[in-house]
C-alpha positions in Angstrom: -24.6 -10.8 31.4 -23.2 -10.9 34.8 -25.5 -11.4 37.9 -24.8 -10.0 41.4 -24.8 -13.0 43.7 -28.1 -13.6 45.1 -29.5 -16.6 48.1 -31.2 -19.6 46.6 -34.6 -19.8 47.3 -35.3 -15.9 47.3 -38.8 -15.0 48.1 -40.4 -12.1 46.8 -42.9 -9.4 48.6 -41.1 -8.7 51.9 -40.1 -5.2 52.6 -37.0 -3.8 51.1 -35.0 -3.4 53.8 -35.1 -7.1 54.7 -33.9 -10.1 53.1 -35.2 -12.7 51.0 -33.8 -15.8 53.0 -33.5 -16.3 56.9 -29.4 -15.4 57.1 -28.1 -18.7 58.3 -26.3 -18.9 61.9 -28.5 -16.6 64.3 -30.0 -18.7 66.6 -31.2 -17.1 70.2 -28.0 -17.2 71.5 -26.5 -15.0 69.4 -24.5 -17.5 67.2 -24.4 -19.3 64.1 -23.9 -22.9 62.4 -20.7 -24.3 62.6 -18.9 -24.6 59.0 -21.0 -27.1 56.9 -24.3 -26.6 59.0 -27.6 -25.8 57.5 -29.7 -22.8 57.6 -31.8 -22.6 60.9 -35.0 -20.5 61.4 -34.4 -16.8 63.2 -35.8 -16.3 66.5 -39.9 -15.3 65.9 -38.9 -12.4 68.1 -38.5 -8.7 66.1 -35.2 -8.2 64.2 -33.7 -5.5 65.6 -30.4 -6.5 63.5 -29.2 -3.8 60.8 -31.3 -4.7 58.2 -29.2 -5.8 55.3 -30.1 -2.9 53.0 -29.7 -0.4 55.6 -26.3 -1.9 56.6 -25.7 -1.9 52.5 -26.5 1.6 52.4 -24.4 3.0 55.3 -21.4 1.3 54.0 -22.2 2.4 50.6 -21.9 5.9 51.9 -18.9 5.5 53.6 -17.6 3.0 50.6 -18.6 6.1 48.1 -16.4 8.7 50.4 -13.8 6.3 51.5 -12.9 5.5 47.4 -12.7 9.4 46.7 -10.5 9.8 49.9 -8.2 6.8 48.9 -8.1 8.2 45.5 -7.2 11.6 46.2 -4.7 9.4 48.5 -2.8 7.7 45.9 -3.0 11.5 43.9 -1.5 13.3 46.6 1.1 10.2 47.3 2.0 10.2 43.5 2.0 13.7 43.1 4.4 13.9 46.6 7.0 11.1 44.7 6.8 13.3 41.8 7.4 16.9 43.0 10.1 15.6 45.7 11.0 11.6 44.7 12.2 9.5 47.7 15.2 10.7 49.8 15.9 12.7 53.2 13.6 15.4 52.6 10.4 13.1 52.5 11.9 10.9 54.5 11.8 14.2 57.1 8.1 14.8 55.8 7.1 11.0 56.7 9.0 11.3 60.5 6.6 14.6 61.1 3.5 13.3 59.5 3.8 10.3 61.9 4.5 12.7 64.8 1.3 14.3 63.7 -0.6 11.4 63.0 0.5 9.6 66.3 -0.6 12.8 68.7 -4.2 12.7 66.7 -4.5 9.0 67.2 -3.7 9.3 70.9 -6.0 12.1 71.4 -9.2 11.6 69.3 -8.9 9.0 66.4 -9.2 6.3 68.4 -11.3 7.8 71.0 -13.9 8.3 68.3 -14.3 5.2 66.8 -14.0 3.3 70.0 -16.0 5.4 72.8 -17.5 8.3 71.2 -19.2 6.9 69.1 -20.9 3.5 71.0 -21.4 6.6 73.6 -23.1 9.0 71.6 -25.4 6.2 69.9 -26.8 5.2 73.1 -27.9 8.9 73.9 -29.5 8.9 70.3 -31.9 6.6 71.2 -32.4 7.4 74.8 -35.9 9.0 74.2 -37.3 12.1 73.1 -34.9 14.3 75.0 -31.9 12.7 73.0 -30.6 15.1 70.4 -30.4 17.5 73.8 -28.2 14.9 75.9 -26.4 14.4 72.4 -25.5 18.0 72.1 -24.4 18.5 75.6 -22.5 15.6 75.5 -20.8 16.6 72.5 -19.9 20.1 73.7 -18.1 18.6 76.9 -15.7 16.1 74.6 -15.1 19.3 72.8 -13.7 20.8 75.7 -11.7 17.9 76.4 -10.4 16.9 73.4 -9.3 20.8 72.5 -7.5 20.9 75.9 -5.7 17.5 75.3 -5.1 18.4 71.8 -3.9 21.9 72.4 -1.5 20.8 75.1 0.0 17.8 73.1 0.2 20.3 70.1 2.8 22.9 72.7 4.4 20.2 74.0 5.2 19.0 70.7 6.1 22.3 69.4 9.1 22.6 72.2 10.1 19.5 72.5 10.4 18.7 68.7 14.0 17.9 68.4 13.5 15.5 71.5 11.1 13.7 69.1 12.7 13.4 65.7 15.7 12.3 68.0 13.5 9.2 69.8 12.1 8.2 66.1 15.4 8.1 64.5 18.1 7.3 67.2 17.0 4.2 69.5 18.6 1.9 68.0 21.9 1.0 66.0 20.7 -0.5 62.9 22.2 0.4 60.0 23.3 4.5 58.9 20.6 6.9 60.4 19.8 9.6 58.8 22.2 12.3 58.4 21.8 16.1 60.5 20.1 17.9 57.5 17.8 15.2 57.6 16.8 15.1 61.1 17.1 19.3 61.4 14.0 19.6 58.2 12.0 16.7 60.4 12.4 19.3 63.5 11.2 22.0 61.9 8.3 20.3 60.1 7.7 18.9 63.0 6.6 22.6 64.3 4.8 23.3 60.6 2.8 20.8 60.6 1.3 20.0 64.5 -1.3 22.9 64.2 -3.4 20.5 62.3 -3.8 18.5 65.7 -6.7 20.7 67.3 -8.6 20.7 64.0 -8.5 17.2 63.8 -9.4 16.1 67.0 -12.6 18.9 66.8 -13.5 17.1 63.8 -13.5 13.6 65.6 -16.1 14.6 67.8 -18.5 16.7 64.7 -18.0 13.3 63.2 -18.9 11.0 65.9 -22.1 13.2 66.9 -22.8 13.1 62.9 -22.7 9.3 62.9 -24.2 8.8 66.0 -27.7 10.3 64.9 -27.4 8.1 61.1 -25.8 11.4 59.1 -22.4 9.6 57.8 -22.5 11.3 54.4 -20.2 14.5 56.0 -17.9 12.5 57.9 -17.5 10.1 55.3 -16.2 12.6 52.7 -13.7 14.2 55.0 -10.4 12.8 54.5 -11.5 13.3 50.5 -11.3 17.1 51.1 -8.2 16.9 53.1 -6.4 15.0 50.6 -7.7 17.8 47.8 -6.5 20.7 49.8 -2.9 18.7 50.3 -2.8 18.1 46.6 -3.9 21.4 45.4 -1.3 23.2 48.2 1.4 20.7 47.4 1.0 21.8 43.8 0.6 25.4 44.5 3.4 25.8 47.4 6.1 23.7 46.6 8.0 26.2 44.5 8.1 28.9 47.1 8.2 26.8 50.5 9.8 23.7 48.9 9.0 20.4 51.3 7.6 22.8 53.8 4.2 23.2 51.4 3.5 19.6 52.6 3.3 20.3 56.4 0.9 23.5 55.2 -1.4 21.7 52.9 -1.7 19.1 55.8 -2.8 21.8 58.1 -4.9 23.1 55.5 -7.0 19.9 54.9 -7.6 19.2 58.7 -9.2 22.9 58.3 -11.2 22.1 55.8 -12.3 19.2 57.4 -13.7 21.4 60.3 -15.3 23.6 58.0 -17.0 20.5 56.0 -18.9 19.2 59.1 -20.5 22.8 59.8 -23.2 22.0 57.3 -24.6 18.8 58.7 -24.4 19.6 61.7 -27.0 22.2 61.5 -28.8 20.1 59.3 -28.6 17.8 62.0 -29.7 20.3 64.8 -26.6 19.3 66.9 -23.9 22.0 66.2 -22.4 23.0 69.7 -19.7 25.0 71.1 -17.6 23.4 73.6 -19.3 23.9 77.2 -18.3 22.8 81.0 -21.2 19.3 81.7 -17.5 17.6 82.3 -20.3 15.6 84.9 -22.4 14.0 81.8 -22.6 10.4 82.1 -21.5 10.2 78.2 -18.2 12.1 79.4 -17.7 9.1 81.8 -18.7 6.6 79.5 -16.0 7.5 77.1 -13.3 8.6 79.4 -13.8 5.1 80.8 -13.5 3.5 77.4 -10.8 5.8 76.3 -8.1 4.9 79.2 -8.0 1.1 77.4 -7.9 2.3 74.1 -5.3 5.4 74.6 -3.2 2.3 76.1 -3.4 0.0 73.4 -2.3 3.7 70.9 0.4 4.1 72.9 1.6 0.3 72.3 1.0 1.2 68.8 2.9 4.2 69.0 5.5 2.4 69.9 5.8 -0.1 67.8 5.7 3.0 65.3 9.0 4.1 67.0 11.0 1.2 66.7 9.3 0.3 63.2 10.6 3.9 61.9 13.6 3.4 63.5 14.4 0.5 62.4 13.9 1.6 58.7 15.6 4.8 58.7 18.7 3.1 59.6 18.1 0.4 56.6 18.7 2.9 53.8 17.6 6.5 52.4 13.9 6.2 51.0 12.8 3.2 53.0 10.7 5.1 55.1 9.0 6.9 52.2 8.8 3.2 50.5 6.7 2.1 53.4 4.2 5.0 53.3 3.7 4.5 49.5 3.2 1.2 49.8 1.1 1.8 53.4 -0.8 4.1 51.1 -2.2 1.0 48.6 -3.2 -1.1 51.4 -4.7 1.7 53.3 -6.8 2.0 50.5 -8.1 -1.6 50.2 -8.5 -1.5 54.5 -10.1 1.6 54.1 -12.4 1.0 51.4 -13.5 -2.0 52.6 -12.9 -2.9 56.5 -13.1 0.6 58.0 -16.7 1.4 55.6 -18.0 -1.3 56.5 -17.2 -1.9 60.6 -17.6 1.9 61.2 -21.3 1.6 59.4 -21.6 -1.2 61.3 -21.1 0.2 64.3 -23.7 1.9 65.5 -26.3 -0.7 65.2 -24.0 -3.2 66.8 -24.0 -0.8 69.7 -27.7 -0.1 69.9 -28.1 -4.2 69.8 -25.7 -4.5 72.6 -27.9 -1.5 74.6 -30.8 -3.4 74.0 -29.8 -6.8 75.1 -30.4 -8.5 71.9 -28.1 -11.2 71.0 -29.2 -12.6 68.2 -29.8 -8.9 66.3 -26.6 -8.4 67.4 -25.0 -11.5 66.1 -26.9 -11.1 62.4 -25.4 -7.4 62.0 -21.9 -8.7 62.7 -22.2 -11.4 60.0 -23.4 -9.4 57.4 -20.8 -7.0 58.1 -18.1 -9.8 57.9 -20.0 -11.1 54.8 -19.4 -7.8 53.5 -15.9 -7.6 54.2 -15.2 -10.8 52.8 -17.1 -10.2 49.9 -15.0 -7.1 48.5 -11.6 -7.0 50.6 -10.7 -11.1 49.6 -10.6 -10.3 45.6 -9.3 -6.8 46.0 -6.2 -8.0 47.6 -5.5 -11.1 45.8 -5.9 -8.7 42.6 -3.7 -6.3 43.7 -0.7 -9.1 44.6 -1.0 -10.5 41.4 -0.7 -7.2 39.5 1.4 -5.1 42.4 4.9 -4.5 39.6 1.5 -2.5 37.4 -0.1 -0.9 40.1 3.0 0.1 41.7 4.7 1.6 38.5 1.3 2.9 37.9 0.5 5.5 40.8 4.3 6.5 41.7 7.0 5.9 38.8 6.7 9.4 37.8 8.9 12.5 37.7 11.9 12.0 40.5 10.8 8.2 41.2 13.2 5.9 39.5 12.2 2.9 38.4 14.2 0.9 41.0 12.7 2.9 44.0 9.5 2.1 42.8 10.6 -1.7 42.7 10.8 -1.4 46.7 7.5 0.0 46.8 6.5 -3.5 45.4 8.4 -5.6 47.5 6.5 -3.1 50.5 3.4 -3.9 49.5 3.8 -7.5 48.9 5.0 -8.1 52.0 1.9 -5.8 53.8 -0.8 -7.8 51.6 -1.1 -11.1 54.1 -1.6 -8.8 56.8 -4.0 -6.4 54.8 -6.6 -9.5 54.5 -5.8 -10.3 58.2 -6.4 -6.7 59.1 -9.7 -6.7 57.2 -11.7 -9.2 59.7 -9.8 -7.5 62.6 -11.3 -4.7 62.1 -14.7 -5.8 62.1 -14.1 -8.0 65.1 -12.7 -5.3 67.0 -15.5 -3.1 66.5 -17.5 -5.5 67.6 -15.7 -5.4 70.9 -16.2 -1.4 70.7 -19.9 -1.9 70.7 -20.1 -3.9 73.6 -18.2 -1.1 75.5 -15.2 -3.4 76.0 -12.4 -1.6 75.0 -9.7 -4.2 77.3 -9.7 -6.7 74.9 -9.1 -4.7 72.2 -6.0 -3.8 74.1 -4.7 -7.0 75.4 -4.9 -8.5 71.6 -2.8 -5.8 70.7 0.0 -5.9 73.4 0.8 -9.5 72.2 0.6 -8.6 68.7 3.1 -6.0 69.2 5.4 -8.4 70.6 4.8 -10.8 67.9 5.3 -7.8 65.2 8.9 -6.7 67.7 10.1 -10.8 67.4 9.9 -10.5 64.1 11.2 -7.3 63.0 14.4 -7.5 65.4 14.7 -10.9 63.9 14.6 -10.2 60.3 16.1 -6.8 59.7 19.6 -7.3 59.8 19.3 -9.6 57.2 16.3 -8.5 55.2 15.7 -4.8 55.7 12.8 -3.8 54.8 10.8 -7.0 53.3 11.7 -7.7 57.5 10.1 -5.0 58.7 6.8 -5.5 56.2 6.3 -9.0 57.2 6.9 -8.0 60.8 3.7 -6.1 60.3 1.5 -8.7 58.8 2.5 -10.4 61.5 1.7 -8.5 63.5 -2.3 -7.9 61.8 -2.7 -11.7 61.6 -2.0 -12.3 65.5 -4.4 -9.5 66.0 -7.3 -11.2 63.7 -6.6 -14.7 65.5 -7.0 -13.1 68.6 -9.7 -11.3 68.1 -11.6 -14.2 66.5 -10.3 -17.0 69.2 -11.4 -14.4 72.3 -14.6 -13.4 70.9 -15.8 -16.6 70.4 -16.4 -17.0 74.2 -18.0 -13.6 74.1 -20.5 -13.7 71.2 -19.6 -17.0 69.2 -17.8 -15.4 66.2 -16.5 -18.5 65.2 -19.6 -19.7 64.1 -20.7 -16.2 63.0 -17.6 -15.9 60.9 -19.1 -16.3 57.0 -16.7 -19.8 56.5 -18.2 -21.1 53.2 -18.5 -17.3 51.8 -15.0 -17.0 52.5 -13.8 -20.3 50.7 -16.2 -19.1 47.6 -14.7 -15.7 48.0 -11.4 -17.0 47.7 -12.0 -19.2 44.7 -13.4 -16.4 42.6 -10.7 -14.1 43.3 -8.2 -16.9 42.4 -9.6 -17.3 39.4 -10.1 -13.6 38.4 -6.5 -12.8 39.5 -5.0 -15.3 37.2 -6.6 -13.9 34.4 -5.5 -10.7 34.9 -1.9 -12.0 35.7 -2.0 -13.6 32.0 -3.0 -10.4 30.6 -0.3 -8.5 32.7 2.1 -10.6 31.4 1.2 -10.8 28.0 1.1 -6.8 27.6 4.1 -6.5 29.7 2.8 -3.7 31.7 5.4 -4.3 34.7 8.1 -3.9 32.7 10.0 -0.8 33.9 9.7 0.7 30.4 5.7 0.0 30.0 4.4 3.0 29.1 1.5 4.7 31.3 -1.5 3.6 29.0 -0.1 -0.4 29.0 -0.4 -0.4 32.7 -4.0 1.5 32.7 -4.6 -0.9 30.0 -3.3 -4.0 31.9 -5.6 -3.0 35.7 -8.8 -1.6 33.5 -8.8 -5.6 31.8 -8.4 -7.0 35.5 -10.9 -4.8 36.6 -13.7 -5.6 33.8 -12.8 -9.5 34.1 -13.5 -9.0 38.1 -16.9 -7.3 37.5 -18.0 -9.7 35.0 -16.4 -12.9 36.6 -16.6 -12.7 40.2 -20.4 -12.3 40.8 -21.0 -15.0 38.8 -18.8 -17.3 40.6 -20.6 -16.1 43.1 -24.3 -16.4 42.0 -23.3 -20.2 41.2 -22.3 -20.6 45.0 -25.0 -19.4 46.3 -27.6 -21.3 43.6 -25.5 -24.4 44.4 -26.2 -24.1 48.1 -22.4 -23.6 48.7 -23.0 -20.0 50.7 -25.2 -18.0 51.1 -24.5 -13.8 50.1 -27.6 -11.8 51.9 -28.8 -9.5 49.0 -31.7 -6.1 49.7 -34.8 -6.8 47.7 -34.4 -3.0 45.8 -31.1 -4.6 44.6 -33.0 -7.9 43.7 -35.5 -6.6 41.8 -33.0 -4.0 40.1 -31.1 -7.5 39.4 -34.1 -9.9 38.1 -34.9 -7.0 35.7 -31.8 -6.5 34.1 -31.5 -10.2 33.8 
């Protein structure tokens, strides 16, 4: 049977949330061997790293809530092409979502991962008075964020024609989209912003939640938005027609809210918002957030020109994006985002307390991770992407050939998915250490890599322009992330080198299997039916589980890498062997 990779050399009787064999690259200084280099002995000082199996655990959580969400995701994004197909009215759904989506990310989304968080973490382990300076930090960004969020949800409300008009009109590219179009984005523009407030009082239950070790709530949030989307989008869309999208959006950030209640009591940190503006926290993240609400706002507007740009390409493009967005959200989110966001907090408290080395060990094992899952997940899903594709959204009003653009999308977003992956991690990194500058500065010139490219390429290529433009864009932000950090904490020789190479050989292998099998079922074909193409990713999926870990257990016998395993997972391992 098939073995989960394990180190060579494992020793048994050491507590279970440590590992077997000294993790190699962790010397004092907080980096590691250069490519090629031996193991070298960890510091005889206590490991205040995240312990492998806690790390393992975290992300598991998250991992756990992240695959439901992304699910549910692909549901409600199959069950949208299916009530509605692709055309100007979800073309006018898409240009409000990101309306909605932008306003949440410049008022909480990235405050929270960024500064709330790292903030909030440090008052958790303050001292015995810290679930107090937790809670009245917490009530204070709740003022904040309901003020920012309430006023950016008004000013979006009036000025909604203002904004369809700047993501649809900049440029003269193409035919934009037509005045029945752009009047349905207006008004479900106004439908859908309530969800703002909700959202942005959920970032800060959330951050509290993860800041004290409680994940489990947060991490099954976007899973019960997406339920409550799909259950209203089902429910609504004969009386209210496109506007029962906008509603079950609102809906889930509700019932987001309303998840978080529970935990938080648990937690003994539920708090009403409250007026200690003067808490150092407050500082501590408004400081933080000024960098980061910078670099969303260069993000917002390469959003602008990127939807821009595609609505004057042709009818559906924009809605081919966001399906194909949707499959490598997925994979980013599955993987990247569990794993840097579980990461997170103990890179933060290693930062607090000045230990480089502890802090240097967590963020290889979470790159290890990362490289572990997201590397054979997204070779897998170029070399079946026709199935997949066909799979989740040819189905009701999607004709085959609009799905075939949803292929060509997600091709074309796959480089920069695996890019994005190790970004995200890096960047977090950067978080922890309350340095949210970089962060920023990486992303400026990676904008203006992603606006070289996409001005360059459209006219000619549409939309395959506009895709690459973004991986583009991801790989200049994972170069500079790695190339800048270096300086900072040595992640060049923290980055997992030979567990990437072994990573990538395995997945090779795995995905050309499944390609043969693809091919010999003929599950991309247009006319496949549904249970050839279940068939067809259910084969690629058993010949990953079976193949992959031992490619990987031969690696790490070999002495070619080394894959950190918990001993409650060894033992679970040598038994079943």
């Amino acid at each position: 049977m098939s073995r989960t990779p394990a180190p060579a050399g494992a020793r048994t009787g050491v507590p279970s949330d440590q590992t077997a064999e000294a993790l190699p690259a962790a010397p004092a200084d907080g980096s590691s061997p250069a490519p090629g280099e031996g193991p070298t002995p960890l510091p005889e000082s206590p490991d205040r790293s995240a312990p492998p199996g806690r790390l393992l655990s975290l992300a598991l959580i998250l991992m756990v809530g992240t695959a439901l969400s992304r699910v549910l995701g692909l549901v409600r994004e199959s069950v949208m092409s299916s009530r509605f197909g692709t055309g100007g009215e979800t073309d006018a759904f898409v240009l409000a979502d990101n309306v909605q989506s932008t306003i949440f990310e410049l008022t909480s989304n990235g405050v929270l991962q960024a500064a709330m968080i790292p903030a909030l973490a440090g008052l958790a382990v303050a001292g015995s008075g810290a679930l107090g300076e937790v809670r009245r930090a917490m009530g204070a960004l709740l003022t904040l964020i309901l003020a920012g969020t309430l006023t950016m949800t008004v000013l979006g409300i009036v000025f909604a024609p203002q904004v369809v008009e700047l993501l649809t009109g900049l440029f003269d590219v193409g035919t934009p989209p037509d005045a029945t179009t752009r009047s349905l984005a207006v008004d479900l523009v106004r439908w859908i912003l309530p969800a703002i407030p909700l959202l942005g009082v959920a970032s800060v239950m959330m951050a509290g939640l993860h800041a004290v070790g409680r994940p489990a709530a947060p991490a099954f949030g976007s899973a019960t938005r997406n339920l409550i989307f799909i259950a209203a989008t089902i429910a609504l869309s004969a009386p209210f027609g496109v506007r029962a999208l906008a509603i079950g959006t609102v809906l889930g950030a509700l019932g987001i809210v309303l998840l978080q209640l529970p935990a938080l009591v648990r937690a003994g940190i539920l708090v009403l918002p409250n007026g200690s503006l003067g808490h150092p926290a407050v500082g501590t993240v408004i400081r933080l957030s000024i960098p980061v609400t910078a670099s969303l706002v260069v993000t917002t507007a390469v959003l602008i020109v990127d939807r821009n740009l595609a609505t004057g390409v042709s009818d559906g493009t924009v809605t081919s994006m966001r399906y194909a967005t949707t499959l490598v959200q997925t994979v980013l989110g599955l993987v990247a985002a569990a794993v840097a966001l579980a990461a997170l907090p103990s890179l933060s408290r290693n930062f607090e307390e000045g230990d480089r080395a502890a802090f240097a060990r967590t963020l290889r094992r979470a790159l290890t991770f990362v490289t572990i899952l997201i590397i054979p997940v997204t070779i897998g899903l170029a070399a079946l992407a026709e199935t997949v594709s066909r799979l989740v959204f040819q189905h009701g009003d999607n004709t085959p050939d609009a799905v075939d653009q949803v292929r060509i999308a997600l091709l074309g977003y796959l480089p920069g998915t695996l890019a994005a992956g190790y970004a995200q991690v890096l960047l977090f990194a950067f978080y922890a250490r309350k340095n949210t500058v970089t962060p920023f500065l990486i992303g400026v010139v990676a904008a203006l890599g992603y606006g070289a490219v996409a001005f360059a390429t459209v006219d000619r290529y549409g939309m395959t322009g506009l895709v690459v433009a973004n991986s583009v864009q991801w790989a200049l932000t994972a170069a500079g992330a790695l190339v800048i950090s270096h300086g900072v904490f040595g992640s060049l020789r923290v980055m997992p080198w030979r567990e990437i190479a072994t990573c990538g050989a395995g997945g090779l292998l795995v995905a050309g299997i499944a390609l043969v099998v693809d091919r010999s079922l003929g599950a991309g074909a247009a006319d496949a039916s549904i249970a050839t193409r279940l068939l067809s990713v259910v084969v690629a999926l058993a010949v990953g589980l079976i193949l992959y870990p031992a490619v990987l257990t031969v690696a790490s016998r070999q002495g070619w890498a080394t894959f950190e395993v918990p001993d409650r997972l060894r033992a679970i391992i040598s038994r079943s062997a």
